[in-house]
PAFI-813598 format. One record per atom (N, C-alpha, C): residue in one letter; x, y, z. Coordinates in steps of 0.001 Angstrom, whole numbers, plus 524288, in hexadecimal, padded with zeros to 5 digits. Each point is the difference from the previous one (the first is absolute). Layout:
<tipas>
aXYZ
...
</tipas>
This chain:
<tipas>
x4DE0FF5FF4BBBBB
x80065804D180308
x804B87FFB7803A4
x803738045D7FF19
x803D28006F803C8
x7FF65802078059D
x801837FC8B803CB
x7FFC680128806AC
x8041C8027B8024E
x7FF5D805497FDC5
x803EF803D58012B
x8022C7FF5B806CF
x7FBE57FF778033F
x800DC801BA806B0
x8023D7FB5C800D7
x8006F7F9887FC93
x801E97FD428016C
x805A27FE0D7FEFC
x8012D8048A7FA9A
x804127FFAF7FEB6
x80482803E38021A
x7FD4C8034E80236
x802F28030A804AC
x8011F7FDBF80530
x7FD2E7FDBB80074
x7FFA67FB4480477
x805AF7FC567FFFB
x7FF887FD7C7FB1E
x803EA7FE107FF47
x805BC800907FF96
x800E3805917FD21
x803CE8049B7FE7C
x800927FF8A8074A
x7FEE1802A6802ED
x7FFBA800B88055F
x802EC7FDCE80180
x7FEBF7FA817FF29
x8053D7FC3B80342
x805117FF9F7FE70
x8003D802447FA66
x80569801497FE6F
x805DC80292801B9
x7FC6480401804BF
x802CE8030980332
x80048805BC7FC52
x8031A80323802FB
x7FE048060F7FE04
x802EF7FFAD7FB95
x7FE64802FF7FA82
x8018E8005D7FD24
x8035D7FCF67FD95
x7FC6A7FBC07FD42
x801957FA977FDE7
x80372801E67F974
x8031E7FDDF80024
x8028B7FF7F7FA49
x7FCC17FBA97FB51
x7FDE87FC2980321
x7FBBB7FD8B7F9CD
x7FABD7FDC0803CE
x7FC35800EE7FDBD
x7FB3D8006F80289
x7FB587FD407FCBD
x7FAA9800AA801A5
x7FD3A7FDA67FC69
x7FCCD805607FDCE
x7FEBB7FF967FAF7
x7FCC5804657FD5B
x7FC807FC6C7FD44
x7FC56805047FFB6
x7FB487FDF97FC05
x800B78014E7FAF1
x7FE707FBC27FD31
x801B7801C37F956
x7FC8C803D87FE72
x7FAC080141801F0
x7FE86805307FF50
x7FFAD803568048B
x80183804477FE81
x800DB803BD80387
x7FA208032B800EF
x801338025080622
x7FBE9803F080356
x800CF805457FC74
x7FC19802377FF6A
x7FE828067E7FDC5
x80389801AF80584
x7FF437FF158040D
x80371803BD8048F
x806497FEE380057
x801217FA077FC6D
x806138005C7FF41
x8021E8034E7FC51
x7FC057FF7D7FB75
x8019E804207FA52
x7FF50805C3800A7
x7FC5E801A08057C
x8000B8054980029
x803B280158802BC
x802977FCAC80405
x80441801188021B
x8050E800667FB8E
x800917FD597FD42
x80411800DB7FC1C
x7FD1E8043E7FECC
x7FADF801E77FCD7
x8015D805617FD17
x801E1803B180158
x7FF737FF4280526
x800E78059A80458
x8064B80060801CE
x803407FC757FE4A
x804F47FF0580416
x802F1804037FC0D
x802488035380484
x804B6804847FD3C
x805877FD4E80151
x8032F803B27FE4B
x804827FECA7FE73
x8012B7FCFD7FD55
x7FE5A7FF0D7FAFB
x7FFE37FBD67FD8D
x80527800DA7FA76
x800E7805B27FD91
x803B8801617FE09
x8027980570802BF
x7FB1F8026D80403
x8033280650800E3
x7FCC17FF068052C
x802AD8031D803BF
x7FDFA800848057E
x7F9F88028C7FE41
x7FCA87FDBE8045A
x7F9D3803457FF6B
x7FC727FDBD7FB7F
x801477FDEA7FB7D
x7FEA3800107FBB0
x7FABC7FA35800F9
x7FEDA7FEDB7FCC6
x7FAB87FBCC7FFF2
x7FF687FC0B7FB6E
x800287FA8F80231
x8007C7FC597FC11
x7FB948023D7FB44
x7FC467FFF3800D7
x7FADB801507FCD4
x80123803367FA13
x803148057B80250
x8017F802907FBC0
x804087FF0D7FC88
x800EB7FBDB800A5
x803E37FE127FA6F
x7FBFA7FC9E7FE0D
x7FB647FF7F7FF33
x7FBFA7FD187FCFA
x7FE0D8030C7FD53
x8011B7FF717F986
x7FE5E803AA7FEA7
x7F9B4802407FF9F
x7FC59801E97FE7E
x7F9E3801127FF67
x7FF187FC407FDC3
x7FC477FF6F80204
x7FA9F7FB227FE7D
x7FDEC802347FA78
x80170804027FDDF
x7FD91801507FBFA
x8048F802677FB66
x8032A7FD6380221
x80621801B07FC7B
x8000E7FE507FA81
x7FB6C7FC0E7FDBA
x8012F7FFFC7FC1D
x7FA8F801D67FE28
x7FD68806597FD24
x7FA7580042800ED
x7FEC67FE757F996
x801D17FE6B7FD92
x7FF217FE3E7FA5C
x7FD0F7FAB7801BF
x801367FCA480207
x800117F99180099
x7FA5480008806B0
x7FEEA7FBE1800FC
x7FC0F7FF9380372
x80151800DA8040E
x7FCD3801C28047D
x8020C800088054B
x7FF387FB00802EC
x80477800BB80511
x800487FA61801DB
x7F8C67FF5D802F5
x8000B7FB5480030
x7FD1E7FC6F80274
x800B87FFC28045E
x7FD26802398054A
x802647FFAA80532
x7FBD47FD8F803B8
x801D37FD93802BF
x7FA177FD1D8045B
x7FE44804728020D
x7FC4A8013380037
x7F9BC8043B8020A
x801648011D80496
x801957FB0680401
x8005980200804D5
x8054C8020F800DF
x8038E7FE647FD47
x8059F8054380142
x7FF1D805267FCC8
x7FDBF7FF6A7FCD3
x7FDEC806047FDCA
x7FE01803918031B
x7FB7B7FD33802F5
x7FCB2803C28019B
x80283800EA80667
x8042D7FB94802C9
x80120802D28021B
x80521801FE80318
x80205800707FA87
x80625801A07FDDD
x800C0804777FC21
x7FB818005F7FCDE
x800C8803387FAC9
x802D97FC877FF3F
x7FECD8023E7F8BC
x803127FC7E7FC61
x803BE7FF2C7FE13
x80558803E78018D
x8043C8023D7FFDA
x8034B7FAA3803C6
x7FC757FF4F805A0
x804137FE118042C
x7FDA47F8A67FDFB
x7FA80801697FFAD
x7FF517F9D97FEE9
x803C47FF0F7FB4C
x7FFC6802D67FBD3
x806377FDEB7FB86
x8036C7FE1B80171
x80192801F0804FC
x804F57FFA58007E
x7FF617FB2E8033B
x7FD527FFF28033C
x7FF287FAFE802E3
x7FFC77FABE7FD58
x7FC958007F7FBA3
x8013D7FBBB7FAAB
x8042E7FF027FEEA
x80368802867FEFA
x805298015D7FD41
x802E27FC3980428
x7FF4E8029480456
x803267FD5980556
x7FF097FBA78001A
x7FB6E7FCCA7FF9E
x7FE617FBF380087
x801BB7FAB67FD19
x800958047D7FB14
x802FA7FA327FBA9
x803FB8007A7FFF0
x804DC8031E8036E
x8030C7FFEC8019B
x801FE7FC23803C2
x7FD16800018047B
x7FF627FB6E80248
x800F47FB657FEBE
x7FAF37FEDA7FC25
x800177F9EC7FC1A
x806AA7FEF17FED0
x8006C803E57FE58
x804617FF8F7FB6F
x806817FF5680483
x8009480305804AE
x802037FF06802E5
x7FF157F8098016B
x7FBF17FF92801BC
x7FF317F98D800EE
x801997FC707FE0A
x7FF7D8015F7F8EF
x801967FD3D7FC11
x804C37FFEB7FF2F
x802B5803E480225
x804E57FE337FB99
x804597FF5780611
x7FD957FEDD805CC
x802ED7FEAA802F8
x7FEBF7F7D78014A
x7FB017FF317FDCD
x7FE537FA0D7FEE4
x802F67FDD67FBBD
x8006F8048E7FBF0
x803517FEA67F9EF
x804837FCA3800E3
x8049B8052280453
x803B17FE6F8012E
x802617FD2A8039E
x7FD3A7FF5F8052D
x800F37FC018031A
x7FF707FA117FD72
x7FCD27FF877FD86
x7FF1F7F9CD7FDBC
x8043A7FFC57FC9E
x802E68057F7FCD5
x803E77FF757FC3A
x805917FDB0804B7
x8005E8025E8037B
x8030580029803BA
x7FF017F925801AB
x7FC237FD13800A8
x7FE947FB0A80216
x803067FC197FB76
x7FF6F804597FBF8
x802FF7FAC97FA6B
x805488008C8001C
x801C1805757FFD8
x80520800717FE81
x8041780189804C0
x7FDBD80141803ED
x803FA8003880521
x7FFCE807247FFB5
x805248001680514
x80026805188008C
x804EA8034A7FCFE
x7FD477FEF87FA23
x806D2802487FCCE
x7FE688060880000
x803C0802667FD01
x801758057580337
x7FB6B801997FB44
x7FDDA7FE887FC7B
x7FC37801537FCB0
x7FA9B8013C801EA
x7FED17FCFC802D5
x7FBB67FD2A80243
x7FF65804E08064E
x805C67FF128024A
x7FF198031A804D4
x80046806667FF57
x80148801877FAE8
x801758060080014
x7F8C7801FC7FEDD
x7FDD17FDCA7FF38
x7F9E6800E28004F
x7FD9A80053803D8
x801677FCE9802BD
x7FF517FE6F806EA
x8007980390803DD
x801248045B7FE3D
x803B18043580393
x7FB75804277FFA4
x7FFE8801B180701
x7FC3C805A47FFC2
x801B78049A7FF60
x7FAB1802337FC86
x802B3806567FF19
x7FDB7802D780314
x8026A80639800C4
x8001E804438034D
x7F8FD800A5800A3
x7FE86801B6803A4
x7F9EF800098017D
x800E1807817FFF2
x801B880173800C9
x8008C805C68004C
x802FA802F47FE14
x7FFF2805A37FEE4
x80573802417FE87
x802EB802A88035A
x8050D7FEF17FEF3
x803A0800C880282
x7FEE48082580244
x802097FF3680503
x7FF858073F80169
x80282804917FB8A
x7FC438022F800D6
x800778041F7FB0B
x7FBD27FF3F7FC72
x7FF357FA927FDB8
x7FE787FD737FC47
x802F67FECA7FB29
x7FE8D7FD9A7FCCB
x802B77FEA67FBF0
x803348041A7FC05
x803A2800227FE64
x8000F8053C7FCB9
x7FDF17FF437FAB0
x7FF65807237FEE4
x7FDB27FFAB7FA88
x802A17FE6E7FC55
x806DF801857FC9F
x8006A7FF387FEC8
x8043A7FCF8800B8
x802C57FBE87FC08
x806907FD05800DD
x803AE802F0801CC
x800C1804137FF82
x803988046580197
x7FF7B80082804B4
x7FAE37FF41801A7
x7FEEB800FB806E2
x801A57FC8280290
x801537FAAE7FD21
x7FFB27FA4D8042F
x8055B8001B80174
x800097FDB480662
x803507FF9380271
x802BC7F91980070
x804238013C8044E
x7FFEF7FA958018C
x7FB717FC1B80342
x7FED78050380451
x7FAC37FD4B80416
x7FB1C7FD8D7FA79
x800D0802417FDDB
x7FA67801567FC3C
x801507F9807FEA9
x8051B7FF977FC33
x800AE7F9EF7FE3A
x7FED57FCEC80491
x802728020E80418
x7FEC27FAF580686
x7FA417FD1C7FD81
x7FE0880548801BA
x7F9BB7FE4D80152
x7FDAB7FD457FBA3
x800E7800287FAD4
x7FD167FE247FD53
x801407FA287FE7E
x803A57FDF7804E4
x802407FB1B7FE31
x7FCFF7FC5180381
x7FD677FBAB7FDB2
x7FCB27FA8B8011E
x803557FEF58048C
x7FD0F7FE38803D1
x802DF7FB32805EA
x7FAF47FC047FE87
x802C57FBE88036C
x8007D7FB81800BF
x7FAFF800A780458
x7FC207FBAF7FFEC
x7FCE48000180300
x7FE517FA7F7FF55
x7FB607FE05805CA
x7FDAC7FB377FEF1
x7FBF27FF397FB76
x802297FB967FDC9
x7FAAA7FE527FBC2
x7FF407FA3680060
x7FFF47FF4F805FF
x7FD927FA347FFD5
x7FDD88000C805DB
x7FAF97FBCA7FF02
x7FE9C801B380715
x802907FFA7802B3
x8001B7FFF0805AD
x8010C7FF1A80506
x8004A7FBF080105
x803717FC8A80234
x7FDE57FA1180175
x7FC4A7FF1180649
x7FC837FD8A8007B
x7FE1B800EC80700
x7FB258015C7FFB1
x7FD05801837FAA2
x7FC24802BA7FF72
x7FB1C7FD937FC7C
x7FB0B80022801B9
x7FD297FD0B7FBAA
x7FDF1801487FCA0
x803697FF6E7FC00
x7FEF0801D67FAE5
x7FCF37FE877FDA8
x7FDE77FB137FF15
x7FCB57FD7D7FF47
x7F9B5800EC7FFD8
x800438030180521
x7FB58802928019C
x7FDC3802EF7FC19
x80244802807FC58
x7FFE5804E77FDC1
x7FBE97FD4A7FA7B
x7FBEF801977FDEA
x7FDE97FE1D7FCD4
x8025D801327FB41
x8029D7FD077FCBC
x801FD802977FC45
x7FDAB800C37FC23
x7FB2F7FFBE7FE9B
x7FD54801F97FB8B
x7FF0D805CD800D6
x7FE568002A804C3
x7FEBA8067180263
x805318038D80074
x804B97FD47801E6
x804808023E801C0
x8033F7FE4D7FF29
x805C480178800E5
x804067FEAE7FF02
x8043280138802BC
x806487FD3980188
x8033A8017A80235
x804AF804E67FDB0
x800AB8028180144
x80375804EB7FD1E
x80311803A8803BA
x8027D8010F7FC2B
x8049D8040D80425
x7FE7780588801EB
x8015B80235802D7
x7FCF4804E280150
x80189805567FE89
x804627FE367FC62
x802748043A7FC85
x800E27FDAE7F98B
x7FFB1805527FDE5
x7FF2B7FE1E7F9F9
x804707FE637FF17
x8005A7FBDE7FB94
x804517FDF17FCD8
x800CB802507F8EF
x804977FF4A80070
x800A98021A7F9F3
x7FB837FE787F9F5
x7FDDE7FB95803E2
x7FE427FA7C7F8BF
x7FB19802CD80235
x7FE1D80084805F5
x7FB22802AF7FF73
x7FE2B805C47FF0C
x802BA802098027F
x8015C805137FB74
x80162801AA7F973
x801337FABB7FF97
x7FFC08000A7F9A0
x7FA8F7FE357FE9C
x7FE227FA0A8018D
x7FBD58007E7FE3A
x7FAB4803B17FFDC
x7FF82801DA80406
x7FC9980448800BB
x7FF8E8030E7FC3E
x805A8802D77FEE0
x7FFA4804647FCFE
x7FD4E7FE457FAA5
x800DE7FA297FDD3
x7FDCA7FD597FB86
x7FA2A7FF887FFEF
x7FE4E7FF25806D0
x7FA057FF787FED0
x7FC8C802FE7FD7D
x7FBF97FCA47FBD6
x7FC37803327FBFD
x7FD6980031805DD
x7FD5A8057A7FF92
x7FAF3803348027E
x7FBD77FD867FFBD
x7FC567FF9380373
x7FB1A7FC048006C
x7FB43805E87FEAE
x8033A805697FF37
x7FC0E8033080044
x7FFBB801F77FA38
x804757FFEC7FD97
x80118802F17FA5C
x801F67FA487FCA2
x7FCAA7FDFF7FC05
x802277FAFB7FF8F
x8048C7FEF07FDD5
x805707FE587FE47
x805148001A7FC77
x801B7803698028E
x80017801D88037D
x8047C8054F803E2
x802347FE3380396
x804927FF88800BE
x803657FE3780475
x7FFD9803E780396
x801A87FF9D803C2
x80269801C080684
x803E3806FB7FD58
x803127FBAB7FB72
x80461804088017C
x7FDF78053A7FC7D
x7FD447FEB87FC68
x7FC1F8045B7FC93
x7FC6D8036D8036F
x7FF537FCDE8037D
x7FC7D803FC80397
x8037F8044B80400
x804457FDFB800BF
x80228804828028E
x80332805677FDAD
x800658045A801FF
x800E8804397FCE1
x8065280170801EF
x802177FD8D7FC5C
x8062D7FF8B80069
x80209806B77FDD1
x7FD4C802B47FE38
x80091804E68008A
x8015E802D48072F
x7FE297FF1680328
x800648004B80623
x804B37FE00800DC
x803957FB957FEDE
x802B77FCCF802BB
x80589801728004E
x801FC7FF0680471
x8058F804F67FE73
x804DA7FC0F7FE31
x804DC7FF378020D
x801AD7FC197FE45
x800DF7FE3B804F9
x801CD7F8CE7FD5A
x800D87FE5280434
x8045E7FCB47FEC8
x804CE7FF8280294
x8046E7FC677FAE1
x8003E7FAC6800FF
x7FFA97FEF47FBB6
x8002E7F9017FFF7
x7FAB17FF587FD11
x7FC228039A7FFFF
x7FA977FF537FED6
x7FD0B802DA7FC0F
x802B8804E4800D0
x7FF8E804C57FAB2
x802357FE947F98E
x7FF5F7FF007FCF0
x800B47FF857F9A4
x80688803A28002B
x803367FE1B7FE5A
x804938027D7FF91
x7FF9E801067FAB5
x802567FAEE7FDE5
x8003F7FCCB7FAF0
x7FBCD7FF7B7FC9C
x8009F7FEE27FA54
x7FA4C7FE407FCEB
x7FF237F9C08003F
x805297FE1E802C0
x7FFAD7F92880267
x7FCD6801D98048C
x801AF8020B802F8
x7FB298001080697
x7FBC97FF8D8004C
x7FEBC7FD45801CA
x7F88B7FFE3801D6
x800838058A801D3
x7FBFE8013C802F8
x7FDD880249800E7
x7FB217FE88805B1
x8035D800EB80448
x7FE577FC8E804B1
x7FD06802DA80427
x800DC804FF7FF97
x7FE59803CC805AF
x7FB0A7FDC880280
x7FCBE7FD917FCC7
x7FA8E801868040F
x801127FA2280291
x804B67FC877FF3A
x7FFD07FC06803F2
x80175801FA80445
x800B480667801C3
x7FFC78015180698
x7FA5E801A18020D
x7FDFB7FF757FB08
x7F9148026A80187
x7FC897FB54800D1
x803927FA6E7FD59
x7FC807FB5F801AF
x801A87FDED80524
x803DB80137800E8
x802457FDCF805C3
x7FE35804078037A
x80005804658009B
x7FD02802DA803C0
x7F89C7FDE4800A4
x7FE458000D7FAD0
x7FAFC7FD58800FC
x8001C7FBEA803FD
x8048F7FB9E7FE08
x7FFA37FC0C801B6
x801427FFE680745
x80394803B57FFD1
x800CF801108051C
x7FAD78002380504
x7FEB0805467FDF2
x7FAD0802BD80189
x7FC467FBCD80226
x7FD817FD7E7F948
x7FD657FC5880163
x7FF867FA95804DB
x803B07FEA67FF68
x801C17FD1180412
x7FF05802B6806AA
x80238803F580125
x800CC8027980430
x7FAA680095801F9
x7FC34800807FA77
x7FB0B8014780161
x7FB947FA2680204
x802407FBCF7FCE0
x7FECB7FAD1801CD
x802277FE0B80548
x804658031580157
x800EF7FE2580683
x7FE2D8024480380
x7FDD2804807FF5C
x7FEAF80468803E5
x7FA01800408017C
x7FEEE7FF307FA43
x7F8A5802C480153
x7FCB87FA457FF0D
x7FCA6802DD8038D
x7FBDC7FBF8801A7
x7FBD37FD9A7FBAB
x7FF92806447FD75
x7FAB27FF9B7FBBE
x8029A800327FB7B
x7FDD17FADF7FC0D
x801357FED67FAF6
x7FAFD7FEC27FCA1
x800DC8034B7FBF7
x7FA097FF1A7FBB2
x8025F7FBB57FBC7
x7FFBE7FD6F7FF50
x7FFC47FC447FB66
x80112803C67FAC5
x8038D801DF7FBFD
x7FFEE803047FD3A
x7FC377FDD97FA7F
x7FC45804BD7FDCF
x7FC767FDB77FD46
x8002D7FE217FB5A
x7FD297FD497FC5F
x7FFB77FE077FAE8
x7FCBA800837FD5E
x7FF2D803547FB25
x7FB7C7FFEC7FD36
x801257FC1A7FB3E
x7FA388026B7FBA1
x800A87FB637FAA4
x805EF802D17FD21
x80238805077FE35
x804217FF7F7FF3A
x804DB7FF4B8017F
x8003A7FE1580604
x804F37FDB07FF5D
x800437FADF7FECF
x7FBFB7FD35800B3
x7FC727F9767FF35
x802217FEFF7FC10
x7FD97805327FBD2
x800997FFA77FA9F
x806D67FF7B7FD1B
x802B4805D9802A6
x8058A7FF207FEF4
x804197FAE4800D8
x7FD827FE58805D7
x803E47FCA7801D3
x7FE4F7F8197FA56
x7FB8C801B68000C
x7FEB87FB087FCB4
x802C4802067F869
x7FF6B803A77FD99
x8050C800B27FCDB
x805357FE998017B
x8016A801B1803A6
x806187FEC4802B3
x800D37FA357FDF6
x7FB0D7FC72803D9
x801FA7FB9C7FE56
x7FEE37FC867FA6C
x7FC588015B7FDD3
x7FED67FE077FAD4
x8034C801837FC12
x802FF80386802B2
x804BE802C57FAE9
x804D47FBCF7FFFC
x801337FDBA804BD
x8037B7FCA780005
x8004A7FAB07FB30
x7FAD07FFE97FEF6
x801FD7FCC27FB4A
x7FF4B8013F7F9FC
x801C37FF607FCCA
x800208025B7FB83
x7FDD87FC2A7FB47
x801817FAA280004
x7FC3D7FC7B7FBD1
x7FC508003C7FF06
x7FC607FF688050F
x7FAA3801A37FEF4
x7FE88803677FDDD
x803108044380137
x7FDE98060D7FD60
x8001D7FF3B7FBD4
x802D37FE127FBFC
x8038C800547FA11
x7FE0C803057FEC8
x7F8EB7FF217FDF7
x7FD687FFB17FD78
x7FBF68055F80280
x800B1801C7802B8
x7FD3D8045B80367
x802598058980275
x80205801387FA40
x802F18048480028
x7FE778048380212
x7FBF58006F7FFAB
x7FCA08042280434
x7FFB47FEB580522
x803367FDE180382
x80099800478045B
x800028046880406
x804FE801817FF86
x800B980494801CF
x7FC2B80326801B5
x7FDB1800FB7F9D6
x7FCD58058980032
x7FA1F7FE977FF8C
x8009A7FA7980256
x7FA1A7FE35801C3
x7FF3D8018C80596
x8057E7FDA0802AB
x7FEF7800B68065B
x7FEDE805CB80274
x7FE3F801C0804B7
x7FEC67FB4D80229
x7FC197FE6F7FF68
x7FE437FA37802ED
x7FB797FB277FE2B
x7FADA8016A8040D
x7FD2D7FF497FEC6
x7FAD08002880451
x7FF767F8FD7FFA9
x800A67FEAE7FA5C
x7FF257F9AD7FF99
x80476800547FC40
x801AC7F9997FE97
x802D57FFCD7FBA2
x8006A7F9798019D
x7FDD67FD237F94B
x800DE7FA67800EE
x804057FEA37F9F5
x802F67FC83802B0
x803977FE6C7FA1D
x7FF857FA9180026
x8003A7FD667FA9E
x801177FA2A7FF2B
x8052C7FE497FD40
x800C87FBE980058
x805E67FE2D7FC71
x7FC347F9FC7FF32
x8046F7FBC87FBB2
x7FD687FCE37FFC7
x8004A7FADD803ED
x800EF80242803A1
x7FFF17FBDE804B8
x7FE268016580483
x7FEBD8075C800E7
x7FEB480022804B4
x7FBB0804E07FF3B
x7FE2A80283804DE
x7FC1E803BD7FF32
x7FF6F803268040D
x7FF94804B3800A6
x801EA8034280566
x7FB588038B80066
x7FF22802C480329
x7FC2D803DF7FFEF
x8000E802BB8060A
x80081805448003D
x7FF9A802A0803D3
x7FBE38060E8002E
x7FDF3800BD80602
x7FCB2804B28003F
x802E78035880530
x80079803E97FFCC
x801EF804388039C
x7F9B38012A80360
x801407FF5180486
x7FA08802B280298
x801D680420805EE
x7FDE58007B801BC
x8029A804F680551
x801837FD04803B5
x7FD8D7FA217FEF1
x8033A7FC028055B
x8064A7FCE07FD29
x800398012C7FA28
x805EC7FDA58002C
x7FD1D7FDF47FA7E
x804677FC457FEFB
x7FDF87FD467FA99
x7FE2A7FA037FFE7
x7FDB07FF857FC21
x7FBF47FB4580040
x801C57FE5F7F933
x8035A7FA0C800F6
x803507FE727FCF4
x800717FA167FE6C
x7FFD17FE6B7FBB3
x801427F98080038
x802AF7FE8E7FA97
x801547FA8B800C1
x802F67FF727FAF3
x800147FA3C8002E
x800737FF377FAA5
x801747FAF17FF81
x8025F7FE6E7FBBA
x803AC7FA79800C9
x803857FF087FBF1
x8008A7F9A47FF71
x7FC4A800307FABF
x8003E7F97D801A2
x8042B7FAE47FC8D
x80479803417FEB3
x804177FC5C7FFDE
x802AA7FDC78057F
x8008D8036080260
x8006C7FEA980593
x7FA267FE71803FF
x7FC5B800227FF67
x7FB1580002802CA
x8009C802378040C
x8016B80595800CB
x8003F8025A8047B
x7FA2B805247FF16
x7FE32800C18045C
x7FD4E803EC80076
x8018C803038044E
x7FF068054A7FE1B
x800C8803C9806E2
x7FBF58036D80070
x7FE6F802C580422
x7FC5C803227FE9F
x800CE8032A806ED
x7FDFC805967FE51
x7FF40801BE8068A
x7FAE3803A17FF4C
x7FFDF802B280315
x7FD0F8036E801D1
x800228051F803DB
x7FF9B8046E7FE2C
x80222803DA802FE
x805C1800AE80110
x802F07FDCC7FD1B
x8077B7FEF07FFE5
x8016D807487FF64
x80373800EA80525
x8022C803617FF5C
x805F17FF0A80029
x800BF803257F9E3
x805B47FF307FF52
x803788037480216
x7FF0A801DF80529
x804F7801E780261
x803337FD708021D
x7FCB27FAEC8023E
x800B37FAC280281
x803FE7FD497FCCD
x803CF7FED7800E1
x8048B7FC6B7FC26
x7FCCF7FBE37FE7C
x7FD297FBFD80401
x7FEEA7FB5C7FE43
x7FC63800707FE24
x7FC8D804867FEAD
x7FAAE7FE6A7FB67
x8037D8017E7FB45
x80224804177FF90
x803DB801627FA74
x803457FA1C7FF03
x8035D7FE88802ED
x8024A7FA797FDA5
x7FBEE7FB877FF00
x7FA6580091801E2
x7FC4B7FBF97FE69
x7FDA7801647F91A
x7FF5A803B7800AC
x80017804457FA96
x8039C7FD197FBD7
x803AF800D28021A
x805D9800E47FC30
x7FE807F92E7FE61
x801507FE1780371
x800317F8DD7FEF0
x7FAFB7FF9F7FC05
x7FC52803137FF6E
x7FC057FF607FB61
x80088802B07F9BE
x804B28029780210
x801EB8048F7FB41
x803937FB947FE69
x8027B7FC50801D8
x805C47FEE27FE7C
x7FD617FB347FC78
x7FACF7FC8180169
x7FE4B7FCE57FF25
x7FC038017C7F8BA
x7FEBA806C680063
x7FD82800AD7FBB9
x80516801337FC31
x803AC8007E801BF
x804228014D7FCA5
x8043A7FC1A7FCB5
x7FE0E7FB1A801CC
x8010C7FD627FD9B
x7FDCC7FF077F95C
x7FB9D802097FE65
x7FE79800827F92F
x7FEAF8044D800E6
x800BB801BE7F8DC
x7FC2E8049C7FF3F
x7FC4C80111800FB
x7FDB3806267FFCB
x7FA657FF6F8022A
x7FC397FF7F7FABC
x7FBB57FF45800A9
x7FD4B7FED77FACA
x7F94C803B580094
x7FF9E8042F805FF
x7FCD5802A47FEEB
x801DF8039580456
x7FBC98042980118
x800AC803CE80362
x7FA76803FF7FF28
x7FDB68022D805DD
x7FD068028980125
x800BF802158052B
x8007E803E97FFBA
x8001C804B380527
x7FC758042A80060
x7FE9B8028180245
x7FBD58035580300
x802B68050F802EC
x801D6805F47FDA7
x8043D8036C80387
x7FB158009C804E4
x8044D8015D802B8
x7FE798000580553
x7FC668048C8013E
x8007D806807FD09
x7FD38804AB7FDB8
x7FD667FF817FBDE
</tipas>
């Protein structure tokens, strides 16, 4: 459980408006509602929320899976989006841990640091224009990355900070976390990323970020993850009251595909993967090891074993939002992936 009042506590001594701070790897329902709500995000007035597209945008295929208590008291429109926001988050975390440790191997080459760099939290006055024809010079200003802190403070006890619960981070988004985000699969719609969920129909241009080319990505909503990210934050320094944001059996369920997908030997032989998940249970064997997991409303209940190595692991209630139950996970995936698998039984979660 994250100690939100203590991690403000801590933030506190940072002095006003800290450049890298401590966050919780899961985020407050009152940080993500603060991002849904933050305007100016591409046009003066406008609202992060409504560039998400409907919770029911695709009505052929199932509707998302949403925790009860942001439904009932969000409707299901804002709790979506709050989901949406949420694995945004993750995905922000991940790919700023990705790259600092890349940064710990390889130094600060200009590869490494052009990721490093924060983007615009707002749009520029006026707002963004609609089309290329509209964009100005200010327009290019603004949409260009600065330089910000991405390493703590020295003087400060960092230490303090539990890092299973939390983590040290910058207080403005970075490029690698804005990329990853946009990659994160949805814990609400299973195989749907971040960037599928937003309705790039809305988005006006933005240069440097808008699709020119049929080489160009296609980048805009990394000003919609950095405004989240903004928001959020502002909302972790300010307010007092933080809810723990919630977890039911399908995100339990999604986030445990995530990681069982990472290895592929085992599968060989279990081509119905995919369109098995998600798992309520699912146990596999190879000829050296044997795994078995159950999704329940407190997290997952998991063990494995591999006895070329004689290792066993096992938890209970493991929620994988947590890095270190997912890398305890993974170290059991990497271990079944060493042989083929030689059976398989799963249980869908519906």
């Amino acid at each position: 459980m994250i100690d939100y009042a203590k991690l403000r506590q801590f933030n506190a001594r940072l002095g006003d408006a800290p450049r890298f701070l401590g966050l919780p790897v899961v985020p407050s329902v009152e940080m993500m509602l603060a991002a849904a709500n933050r305007s100016g995000v591409y046009r003066p007035g406008d609202r992060l929320a409504d560039y998400i597209v409907a919770w029911d945008f695709e009505p052929d295929d199932k509707p998302p899976v949403l925790p009860t208590a942001l439904e009932e008291a969000h409707g299901r429109q804002m709790a979506f989006v709050l989901c949406v926001l949420a694995d945004a988050w993750a995905g922000c975390m991940k790919g700023f841990r990705e790259w600092t440790e890349r940064r710990g191997r390889e130094g600060a080459t200009p590869f490494v640091a052009s990721w490093l760099r924060a983007l615009p939290t707002a749009c520029p006055e006026g707002g963004w224009p609609e089309t290329k024809e509209a964009a100005t010079a200010a327009h290019e200003t603004h949409a260009k990355s600065a330089d910000t802190r991405t390493v703590p403070q020295d003087g400060f006890g960092w230490w303090e900070l539990d890092r299973n619960a939390t983590w040290p981070g910058p207080s403005l988004c970075l490029g690698i976390m804005a990329l990853r985000a946009r990659q994160r699969e949805t814990t609400t719609l299973l195989f749907g990323s971040f960037e599928e969920l937003v309705d790039h129909a809305k988005l006006p241009y933005v240069p440097g970020y808008t699709k020119d080319h049929y080489f160009d990505d296609e980048e805009r909503s990394a000003m919609l993850v950095s405004a989240m990210w903004d928001a959020a934050v502002q909302e972790l320094l300010e307010s007092e009251t933080h809810t723990p944001f919630p977890v039911e059996d399908q995100a339990h369920a999604a986030l445990l595909v995530e990681e069982l997908s990472h290895g592929r030997r085992y599968r060989e032989n279990w081509s119905s993967f995919y369109s098995d998940a998600p798992f309520r249970e699912a146990s596999v064997t190879t000829a050296q090891a044997r795994f078995h997991a159950a999704v329940g409303p407190n997290g997952i209940d998991w063990e494995g074993e591999d006895m070329e190595t004689g290792t066993t692991i096992g938890r209970k209630g493991a929620d994988l939002r947590y890095p270190h139950e997912a890398a305890l996970l993974r170290t059991m995936v990497d271990l079944l992936d060493r042989h083929e698998g030689t059976g398989h039984t799963s249980v869908p979660l519906a």
